[in-house]
Structure formats: structure tokens, C-alpha cells
Z-matrix of the N, CA and C atoms (Angstrom, degrees):
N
C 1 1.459
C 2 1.531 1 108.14
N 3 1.473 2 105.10 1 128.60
C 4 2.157 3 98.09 2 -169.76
C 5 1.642 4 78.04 3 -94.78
N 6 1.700 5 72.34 4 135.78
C 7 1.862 6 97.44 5 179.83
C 8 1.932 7 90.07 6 -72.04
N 9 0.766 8 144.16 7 -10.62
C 10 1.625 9 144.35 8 -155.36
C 11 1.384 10 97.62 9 -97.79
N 12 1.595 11 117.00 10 -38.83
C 13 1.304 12 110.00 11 -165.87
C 14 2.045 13 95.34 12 -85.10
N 15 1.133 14 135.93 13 -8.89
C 16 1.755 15 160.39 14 -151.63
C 17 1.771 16 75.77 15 -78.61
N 18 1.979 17 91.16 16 -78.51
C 19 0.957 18 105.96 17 -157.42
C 20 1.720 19 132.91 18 -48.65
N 21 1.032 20 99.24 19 -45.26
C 22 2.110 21 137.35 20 170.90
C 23 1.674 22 86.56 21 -40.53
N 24 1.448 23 114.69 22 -59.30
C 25 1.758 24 112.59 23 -169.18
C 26 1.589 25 108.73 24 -68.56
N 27 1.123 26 117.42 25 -30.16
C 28 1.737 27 126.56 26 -159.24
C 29 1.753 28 89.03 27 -63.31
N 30 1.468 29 124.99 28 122.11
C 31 1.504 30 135.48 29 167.08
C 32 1.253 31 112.06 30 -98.09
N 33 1.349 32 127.74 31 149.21
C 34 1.632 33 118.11 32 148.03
C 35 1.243 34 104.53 33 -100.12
N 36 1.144 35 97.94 34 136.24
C 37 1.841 36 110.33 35 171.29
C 38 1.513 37 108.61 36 -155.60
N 39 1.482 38 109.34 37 141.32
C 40 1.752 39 105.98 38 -152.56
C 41 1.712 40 109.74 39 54.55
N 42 0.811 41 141.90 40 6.65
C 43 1.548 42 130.28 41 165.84
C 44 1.526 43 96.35 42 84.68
N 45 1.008 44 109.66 43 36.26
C 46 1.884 45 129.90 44 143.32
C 47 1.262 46 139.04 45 -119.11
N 48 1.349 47 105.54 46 131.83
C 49 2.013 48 95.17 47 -177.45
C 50 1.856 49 91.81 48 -93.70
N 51 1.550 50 84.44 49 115.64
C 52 1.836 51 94.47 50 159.84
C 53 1.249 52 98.94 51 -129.39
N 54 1.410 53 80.24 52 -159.99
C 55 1.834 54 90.77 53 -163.53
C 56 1.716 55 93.39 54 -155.01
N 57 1.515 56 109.10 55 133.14
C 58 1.467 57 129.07 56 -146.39
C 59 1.303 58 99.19 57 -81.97
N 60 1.447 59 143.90 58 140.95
C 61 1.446 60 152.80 59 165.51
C 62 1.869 61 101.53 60 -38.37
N 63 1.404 62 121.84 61 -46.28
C 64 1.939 63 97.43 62 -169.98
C 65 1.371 64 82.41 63 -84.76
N 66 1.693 65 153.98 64 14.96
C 67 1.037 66 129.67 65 -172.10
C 68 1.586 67 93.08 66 -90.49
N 69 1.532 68 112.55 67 -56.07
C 70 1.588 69 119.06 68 -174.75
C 71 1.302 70 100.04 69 -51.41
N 72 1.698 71 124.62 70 -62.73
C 73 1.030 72 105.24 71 -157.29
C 74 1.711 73 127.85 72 -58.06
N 75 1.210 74 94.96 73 -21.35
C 76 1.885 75 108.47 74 174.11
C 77 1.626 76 100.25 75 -67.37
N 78 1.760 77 126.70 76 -41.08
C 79 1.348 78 114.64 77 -174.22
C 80 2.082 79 102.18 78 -72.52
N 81 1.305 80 106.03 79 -17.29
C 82 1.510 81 95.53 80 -161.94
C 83 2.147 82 95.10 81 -91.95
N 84 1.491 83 103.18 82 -16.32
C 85 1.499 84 88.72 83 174.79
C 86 1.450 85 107.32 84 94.18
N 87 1.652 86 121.85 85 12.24
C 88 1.435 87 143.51 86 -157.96
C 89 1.631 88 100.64 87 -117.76
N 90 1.794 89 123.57 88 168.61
C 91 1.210 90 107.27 89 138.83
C 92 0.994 91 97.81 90 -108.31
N 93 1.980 92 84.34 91 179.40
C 94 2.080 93 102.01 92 -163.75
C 95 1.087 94 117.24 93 -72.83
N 96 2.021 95 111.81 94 -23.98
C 97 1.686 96 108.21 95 148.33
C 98 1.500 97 121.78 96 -26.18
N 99 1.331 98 101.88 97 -76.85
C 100 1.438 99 96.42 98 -168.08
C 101 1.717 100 135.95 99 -54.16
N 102 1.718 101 81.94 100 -40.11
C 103 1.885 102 102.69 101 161.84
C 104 1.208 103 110.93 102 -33.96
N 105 1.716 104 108.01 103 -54.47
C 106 1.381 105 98.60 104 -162.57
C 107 1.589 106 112.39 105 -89.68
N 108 1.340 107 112.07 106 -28.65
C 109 1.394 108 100.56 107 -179.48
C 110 1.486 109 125.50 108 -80.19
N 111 2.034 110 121.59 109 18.19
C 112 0.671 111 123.53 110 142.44
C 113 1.747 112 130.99 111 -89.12
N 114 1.101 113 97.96 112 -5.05
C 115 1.801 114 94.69 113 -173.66
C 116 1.678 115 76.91 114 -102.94
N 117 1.060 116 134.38 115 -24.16
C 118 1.641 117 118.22 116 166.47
C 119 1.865 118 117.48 117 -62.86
N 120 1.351 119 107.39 118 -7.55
C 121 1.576 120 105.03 119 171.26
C 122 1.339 121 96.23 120 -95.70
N 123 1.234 122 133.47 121 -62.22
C 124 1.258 123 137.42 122 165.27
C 125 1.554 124 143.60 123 -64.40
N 126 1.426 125 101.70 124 28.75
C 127 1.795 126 134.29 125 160.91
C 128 1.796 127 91.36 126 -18.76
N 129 1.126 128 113.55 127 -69.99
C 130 1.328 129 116.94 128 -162.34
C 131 1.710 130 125.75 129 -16.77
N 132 1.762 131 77.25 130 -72.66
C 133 1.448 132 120.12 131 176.24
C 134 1.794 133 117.40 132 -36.61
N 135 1.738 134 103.06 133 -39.43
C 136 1.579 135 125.26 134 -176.37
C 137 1.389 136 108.84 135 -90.70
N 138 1.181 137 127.00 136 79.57
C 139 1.182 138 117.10 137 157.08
C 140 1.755 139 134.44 138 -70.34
N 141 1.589 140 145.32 139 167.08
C 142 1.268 141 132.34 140 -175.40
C 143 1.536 142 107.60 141 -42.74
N 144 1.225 143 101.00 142 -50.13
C 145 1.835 144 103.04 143 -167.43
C 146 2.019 145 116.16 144 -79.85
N 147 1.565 146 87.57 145 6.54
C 148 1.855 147 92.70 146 174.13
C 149 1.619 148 105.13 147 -109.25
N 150 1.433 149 114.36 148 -29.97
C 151 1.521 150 121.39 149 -163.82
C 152 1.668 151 97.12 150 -160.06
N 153 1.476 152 106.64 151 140.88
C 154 1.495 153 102.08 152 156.16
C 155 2.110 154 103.54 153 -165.99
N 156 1.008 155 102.16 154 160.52
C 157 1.931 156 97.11 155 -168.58
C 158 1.651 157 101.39 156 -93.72
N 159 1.362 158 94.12 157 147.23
C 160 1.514 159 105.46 158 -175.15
C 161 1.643 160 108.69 159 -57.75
N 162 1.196 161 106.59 160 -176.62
C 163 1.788 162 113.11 161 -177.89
C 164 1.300 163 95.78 162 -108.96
N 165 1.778 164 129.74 163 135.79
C 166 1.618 165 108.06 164 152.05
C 167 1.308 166 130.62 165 -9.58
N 168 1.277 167 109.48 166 -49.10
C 169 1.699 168 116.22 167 -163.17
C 170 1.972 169 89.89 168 -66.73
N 171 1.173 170 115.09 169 -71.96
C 172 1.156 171 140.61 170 -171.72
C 173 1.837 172 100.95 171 -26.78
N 174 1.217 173 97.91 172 -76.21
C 175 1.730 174 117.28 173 159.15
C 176 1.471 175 118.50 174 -24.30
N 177 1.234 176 104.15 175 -52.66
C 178 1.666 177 115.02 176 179.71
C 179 1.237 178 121.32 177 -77.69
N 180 1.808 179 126.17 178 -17.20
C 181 0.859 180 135.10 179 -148.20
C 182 1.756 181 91.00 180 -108.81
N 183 1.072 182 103.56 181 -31.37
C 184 1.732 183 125.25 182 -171.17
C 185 1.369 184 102.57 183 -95.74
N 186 1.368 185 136.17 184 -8.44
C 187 1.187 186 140.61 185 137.12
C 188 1.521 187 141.01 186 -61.30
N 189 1.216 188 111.78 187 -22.82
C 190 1.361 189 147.35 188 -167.08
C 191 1.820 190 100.45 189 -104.43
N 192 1.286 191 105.94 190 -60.33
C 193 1.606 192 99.32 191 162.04
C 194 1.498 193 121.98 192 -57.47
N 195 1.716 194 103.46 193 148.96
C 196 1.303 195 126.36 194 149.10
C 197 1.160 196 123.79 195 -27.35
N 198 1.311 197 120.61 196 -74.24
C 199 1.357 198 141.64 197 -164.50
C 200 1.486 199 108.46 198 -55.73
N 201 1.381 200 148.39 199 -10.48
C 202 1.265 201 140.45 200 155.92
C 203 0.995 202 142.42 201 -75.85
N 204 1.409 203 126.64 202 116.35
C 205 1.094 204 130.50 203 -179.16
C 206 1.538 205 100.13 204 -36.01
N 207 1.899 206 97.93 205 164.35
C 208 1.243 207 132.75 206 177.39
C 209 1.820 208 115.66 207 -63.07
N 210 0.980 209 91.69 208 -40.47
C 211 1.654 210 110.87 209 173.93
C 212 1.876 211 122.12 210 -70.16
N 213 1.409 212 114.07 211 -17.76
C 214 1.052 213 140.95 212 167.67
C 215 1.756 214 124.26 213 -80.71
N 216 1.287 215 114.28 214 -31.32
C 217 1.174 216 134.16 215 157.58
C 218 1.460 217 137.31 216 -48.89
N 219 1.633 218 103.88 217 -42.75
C 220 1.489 219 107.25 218 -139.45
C 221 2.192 220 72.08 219 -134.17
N 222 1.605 221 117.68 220 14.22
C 223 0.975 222 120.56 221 166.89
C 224 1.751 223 112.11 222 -46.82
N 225 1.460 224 113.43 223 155.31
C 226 1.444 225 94.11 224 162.70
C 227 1.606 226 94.14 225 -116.94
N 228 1.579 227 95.61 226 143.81
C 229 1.824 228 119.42 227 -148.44
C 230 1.718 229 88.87 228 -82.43
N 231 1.251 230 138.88 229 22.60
C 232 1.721 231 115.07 230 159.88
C 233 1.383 232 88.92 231 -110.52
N 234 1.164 233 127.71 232 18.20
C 235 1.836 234 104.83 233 164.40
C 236 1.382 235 96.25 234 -138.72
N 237 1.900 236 123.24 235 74.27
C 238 1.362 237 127.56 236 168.15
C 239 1.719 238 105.15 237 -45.18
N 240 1.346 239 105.60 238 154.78
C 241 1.529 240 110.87 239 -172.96
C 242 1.822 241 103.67 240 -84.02
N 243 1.955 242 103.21 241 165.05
C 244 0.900 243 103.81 242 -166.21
C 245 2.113 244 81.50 243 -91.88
N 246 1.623 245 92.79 244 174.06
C 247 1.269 246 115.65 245 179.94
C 248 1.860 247 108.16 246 -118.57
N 249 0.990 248 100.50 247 121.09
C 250 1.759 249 102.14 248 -173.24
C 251 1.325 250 95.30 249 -107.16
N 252 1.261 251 133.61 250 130.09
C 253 1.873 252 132.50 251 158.84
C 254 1.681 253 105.53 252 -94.85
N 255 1.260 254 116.40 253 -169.60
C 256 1.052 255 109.91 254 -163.12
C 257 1.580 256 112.24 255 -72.05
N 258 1.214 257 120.73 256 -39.05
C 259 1.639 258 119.75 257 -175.43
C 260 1.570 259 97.36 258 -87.45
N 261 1.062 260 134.56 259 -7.26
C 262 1.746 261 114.57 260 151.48
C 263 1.693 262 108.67 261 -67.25
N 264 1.383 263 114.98 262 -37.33
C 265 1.346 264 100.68 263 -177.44
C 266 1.461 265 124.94 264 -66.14
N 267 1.226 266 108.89 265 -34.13
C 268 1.126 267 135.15 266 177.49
C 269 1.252 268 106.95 267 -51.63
N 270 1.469 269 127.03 268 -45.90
C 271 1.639 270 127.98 269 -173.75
C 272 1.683 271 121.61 270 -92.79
N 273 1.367 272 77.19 271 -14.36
C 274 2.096 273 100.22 272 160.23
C 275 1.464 274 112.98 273 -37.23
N 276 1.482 275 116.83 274 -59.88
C 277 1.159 276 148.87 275 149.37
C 278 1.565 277 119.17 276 1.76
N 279 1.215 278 87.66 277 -53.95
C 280 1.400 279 106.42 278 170.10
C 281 1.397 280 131.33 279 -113.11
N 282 0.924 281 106.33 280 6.14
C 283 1.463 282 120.87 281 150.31
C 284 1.309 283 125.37 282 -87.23
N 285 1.573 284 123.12 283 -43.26
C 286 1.104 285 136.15 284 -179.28
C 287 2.138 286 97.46 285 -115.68
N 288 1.785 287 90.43 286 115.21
C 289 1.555 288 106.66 287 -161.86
C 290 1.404 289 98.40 288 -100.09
N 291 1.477 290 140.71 289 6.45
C 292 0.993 291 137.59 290 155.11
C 293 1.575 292 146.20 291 -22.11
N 294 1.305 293 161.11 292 149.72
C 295 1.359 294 139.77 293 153.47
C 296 1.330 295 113.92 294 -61.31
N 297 1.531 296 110.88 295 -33.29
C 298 1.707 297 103.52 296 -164.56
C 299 1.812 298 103.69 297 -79.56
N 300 1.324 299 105.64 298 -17.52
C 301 1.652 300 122.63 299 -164.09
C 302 1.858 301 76.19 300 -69.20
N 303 0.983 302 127.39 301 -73.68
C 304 1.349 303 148.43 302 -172.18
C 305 1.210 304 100.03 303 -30.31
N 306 1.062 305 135.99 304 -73.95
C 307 1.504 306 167.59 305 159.76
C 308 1.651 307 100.65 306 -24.65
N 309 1.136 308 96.27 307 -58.02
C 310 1.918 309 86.86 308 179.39
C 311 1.414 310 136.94 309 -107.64
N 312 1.703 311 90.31 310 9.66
C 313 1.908 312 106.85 311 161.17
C 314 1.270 313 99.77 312 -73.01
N 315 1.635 314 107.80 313 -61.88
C 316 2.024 315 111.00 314 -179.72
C 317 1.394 316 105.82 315 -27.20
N 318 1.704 317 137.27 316 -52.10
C 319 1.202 318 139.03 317 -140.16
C 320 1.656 319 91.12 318 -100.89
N 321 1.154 320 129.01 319 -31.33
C 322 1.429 321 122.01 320 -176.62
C 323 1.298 322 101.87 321 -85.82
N 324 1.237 323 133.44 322 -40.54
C 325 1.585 324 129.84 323 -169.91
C 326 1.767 325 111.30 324 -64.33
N 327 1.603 326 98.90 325 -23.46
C 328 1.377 327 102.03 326 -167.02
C 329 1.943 328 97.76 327 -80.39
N 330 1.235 329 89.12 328 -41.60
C 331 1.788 330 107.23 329 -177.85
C 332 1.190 331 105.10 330 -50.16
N 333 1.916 332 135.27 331 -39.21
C 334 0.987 333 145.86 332 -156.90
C 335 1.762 334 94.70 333 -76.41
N 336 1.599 335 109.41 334 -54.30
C 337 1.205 336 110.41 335 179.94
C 338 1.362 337 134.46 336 -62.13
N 339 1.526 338 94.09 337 -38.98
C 340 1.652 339 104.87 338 159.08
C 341 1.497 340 113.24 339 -33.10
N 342 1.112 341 108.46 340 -64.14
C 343 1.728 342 111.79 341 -153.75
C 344 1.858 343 87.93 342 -89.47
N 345 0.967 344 124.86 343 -12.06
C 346 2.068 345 118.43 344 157.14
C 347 1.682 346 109.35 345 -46.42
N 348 1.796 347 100.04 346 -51.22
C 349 1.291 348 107.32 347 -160.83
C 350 1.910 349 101.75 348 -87.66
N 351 1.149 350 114.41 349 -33.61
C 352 1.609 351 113.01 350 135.41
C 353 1.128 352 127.32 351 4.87
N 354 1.234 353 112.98 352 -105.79
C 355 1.510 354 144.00 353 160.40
C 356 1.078 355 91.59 354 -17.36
N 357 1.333 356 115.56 355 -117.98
C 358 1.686 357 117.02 356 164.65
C 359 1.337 358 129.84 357 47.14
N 360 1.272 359 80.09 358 -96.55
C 361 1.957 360 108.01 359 173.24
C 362 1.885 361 95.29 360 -65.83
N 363 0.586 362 110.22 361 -36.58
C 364 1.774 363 98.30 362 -171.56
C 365 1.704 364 102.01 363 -75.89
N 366 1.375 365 100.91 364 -40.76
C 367 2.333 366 112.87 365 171.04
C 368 1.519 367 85.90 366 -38.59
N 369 1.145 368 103.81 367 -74.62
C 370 1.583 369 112.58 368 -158.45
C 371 1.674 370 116.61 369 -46.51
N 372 1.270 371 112.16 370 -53.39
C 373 1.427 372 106.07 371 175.98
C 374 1.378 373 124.54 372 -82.04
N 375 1.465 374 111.18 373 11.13
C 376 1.701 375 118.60 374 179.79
C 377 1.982 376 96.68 375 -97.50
N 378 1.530 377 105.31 376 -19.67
C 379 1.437 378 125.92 377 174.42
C 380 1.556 379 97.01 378 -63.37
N 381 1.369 380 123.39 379 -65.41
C 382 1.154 381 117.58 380 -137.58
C 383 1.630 382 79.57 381 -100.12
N 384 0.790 383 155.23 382 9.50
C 385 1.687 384 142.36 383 175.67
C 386 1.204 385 92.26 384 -99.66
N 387 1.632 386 131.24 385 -58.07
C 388 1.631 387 118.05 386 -176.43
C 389 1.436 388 106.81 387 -64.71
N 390 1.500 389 137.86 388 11.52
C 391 1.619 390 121.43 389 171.98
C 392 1.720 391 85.57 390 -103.88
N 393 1.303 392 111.09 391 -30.77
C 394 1.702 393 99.92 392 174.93
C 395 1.461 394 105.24 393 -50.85
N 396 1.435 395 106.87 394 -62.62
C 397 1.440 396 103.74 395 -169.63
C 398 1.229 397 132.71 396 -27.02
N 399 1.430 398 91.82 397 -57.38
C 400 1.681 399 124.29 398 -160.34
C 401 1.662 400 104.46 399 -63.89
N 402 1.476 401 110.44 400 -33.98
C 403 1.433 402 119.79 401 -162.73
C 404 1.641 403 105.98 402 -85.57
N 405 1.938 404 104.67 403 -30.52
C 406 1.471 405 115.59 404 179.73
C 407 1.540 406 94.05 405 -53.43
N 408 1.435 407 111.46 406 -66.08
C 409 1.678 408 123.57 407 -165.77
C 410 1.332 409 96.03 408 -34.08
N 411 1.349 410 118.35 409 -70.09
C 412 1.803 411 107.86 410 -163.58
C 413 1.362 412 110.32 411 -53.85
N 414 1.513 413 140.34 412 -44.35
C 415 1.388 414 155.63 413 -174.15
C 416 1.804 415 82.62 414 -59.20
N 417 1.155 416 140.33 415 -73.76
C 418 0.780 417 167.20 416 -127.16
C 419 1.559 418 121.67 417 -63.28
N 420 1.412 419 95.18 418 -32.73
C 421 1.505 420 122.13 419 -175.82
C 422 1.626 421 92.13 420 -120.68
N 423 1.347 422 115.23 421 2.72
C 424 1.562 423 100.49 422 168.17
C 425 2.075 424 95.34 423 -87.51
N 426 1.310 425 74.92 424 -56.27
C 427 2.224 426 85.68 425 171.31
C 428 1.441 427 118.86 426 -22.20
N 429 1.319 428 93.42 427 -46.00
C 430 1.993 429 112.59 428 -169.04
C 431 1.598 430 88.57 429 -71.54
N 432 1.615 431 137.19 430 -32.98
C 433 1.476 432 113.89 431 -151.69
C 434 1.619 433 93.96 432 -106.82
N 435 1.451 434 109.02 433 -20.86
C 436 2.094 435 104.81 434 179.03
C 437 1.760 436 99.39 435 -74.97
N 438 1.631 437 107.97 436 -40.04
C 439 1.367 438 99.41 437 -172.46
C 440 1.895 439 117.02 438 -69.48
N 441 1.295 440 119.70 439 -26.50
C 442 0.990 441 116.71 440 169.86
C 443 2.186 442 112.71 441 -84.64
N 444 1.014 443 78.17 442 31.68
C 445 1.705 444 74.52 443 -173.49
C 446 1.832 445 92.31 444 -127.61
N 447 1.448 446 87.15 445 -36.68
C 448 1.945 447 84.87 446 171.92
C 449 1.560 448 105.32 447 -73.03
N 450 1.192 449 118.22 448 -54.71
C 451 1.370 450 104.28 449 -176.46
C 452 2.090 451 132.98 450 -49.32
N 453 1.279 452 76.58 451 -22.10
C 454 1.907 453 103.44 452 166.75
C 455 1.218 454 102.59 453 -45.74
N 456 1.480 455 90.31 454 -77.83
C 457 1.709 456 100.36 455 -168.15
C 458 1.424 457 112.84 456 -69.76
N 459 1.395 458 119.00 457 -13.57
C 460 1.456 459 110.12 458 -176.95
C 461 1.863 460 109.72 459 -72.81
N 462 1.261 461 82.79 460 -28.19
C 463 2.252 462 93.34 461 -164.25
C 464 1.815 463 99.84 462 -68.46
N 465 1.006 464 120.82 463 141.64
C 466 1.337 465 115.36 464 -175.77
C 467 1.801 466 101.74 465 -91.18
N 468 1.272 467 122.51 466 130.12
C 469 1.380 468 123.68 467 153.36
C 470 1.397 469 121.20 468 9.43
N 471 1.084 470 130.10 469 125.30
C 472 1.644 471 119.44 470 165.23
C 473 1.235 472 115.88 471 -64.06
N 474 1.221 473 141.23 472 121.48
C 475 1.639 474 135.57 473 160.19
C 476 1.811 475 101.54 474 -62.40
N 477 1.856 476 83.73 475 143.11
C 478 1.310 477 85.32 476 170.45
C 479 1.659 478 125.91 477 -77.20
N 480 1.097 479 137.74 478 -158.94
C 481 1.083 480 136.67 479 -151.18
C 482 1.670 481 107.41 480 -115.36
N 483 0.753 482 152.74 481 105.11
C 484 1.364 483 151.58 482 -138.68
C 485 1.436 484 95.45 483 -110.55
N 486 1.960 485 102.61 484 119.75
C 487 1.170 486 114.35 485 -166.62
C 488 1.328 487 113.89 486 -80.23
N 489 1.442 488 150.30 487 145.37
C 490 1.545 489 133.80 488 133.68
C 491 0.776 490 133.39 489 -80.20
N 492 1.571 491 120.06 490 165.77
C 493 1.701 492 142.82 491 -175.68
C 494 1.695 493 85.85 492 103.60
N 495 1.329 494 106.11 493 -172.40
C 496 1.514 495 145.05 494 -175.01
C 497 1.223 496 103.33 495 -66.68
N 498 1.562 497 112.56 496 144.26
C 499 1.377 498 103.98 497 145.86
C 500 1.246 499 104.19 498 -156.83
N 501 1.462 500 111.96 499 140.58
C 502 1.446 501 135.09 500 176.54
C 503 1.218 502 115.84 501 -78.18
N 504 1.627 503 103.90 502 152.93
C 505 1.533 504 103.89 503 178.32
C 506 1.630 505 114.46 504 -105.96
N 507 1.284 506 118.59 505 114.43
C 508 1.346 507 121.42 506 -169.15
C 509 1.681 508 93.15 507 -101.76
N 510 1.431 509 91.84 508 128.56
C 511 1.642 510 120.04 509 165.22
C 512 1.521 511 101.85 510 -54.02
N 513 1.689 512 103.60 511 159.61
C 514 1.660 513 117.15 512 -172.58
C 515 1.491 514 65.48 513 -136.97
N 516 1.731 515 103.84 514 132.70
C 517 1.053 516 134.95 515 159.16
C 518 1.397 517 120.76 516 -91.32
């Protein structure tokens, strides 16, 4: 199972990475009928924070994106798809008693972690760019006071204004 192709399916929606019912059922080798009308015997098992179904809006919005599979498209819109996060997938598992079911929780759970340690590494360098930042700013406003001090000296003097008519030379007594 390419952890790449795991990952490509994993969505955030509500500020969760799940992964969409025709997505599993294509990794488990099932249709999403059946997917679903087994976690529909096993309601129990799915609680809001393991599984919950998109909103029209949600549906439409995920229709409109790139990122959906082909199978997501050509959905028919009174049965919006379910949303699995990681510990719904996880209990899939046990719903679906299969080897390959077996076989491709291992490969999603690992995928799940992958992109944990992801995150992570990306926390960390969004850390160390805002201490860049922060440190540019102070340097930064030193920059603003040498560069306006070079430009001083760069501008030449104004000449004065060169008067017309005559002018006489009056003695200092």
C-alpha cells in the first residue's frame, strides 16, 4: 500500500485530517455501499469524534476542489459522504475482519503519523523563522537609520539660488 497515495486522500475538514468513506473503501478493495452499511451495523463503535457525514455545504465545497477523488464527484448529493478521522479508522478494523482491512489500517495509521511528525517539523520551522523575523525587525530599524544616514551623505548640498540683475560692491567701513 504507497503510504503517498494514504496520504494524497487524508482531508482536513472541521480541523481534522480524515479520510473520506469512497476513499477507504477503494484502499480496503470494498464498495462504499458496503463500507458504509457496515459501520451502519456498528453505529456504536462510531462515535462524533471517530466518524461524522459532511454538511451539503461541506459536500459542495469538496466538490468544487481539486483534491477529490473521481468517485466523489459523480456522488449522488442525498447521501453526502461519511468522514472517518484517525480513531474511526482505526475501529474500521474491526468492523471490517479481513487481512487486506488489516493490511491497510497498518498503512494508514502509519501515514497518519507520518504527517503528525510533519506538522511537527513544519511547528518547528514556523518557530525558528518568526525568531528570524523578530530579530530581522530589530536589525531592521537599525538598517532604516544607516540607510537614511547614507542617503544624507549621498545627496549633494542644495545650491543656492542664483540671484539676477546687478550687484554692487559696497565697502565695509
Amino acid at each position: 500500500m504507497p503510504a503517498e497515495r494514504i496520504e494524497r486522500a487524508i482531508l482536513l475538514i472541521r480541523g481534522q485530517k480524515v479520510l473520506l468513506d469512497a476513499d477507504l473503501a477503494n484502499l480496503y478493495a470494498v464498495s462504499t455501499k458496503a463500507l458504509n452499511q457496515a459501520v451502519k451495523r456498528n453505529l456504536s463503535r462510531f462515535p462524533d469524534d471517530f466518524m461524522f457525514r459532511l454538511t451539503s455545504e461541506e459536500t459542495k465545497e469538496l466538490n468544487r476542489s481539486q483534491i477529490v477523488t473521481g468517485s466523489q464527484k459523480h456522488r449522488d448529493p442525498r447521501f453526502p459522504p461519511f468522514a472517518f478521522t484517525e480513531q474511526g479508522v482505526a475501529m474500521l478494523s474491526s468492523v471490517l475482519r479481513s487481512e487486506r482491512a488489516v493490511q491497510v489500517n497498518i498503512a494508514i495509521m502509519r501515514a497518519f503519523v507520518r504527517l503528525r511528525e510533519m506538522i511537527g517539523t513544519h511547528a518547528d520551522l514556523a518557530r525558528r523563522l518568526d525568531e528570524l523575523e523578530r530579530r530581522f525587525r530589530e536589525h531592521d530599524e537599525q538598517f532604516v537609520v544607516v540607510f537614511d544616514a547614507i542617503r544624507q551623505l549621498m545627496t549633494p548640498p542644495q545650491a543656492k539660488p542664483h540671484e539676477l540683475g546687478y550687484h554692487t560692491l559696497v565697502e565695509k567701513k
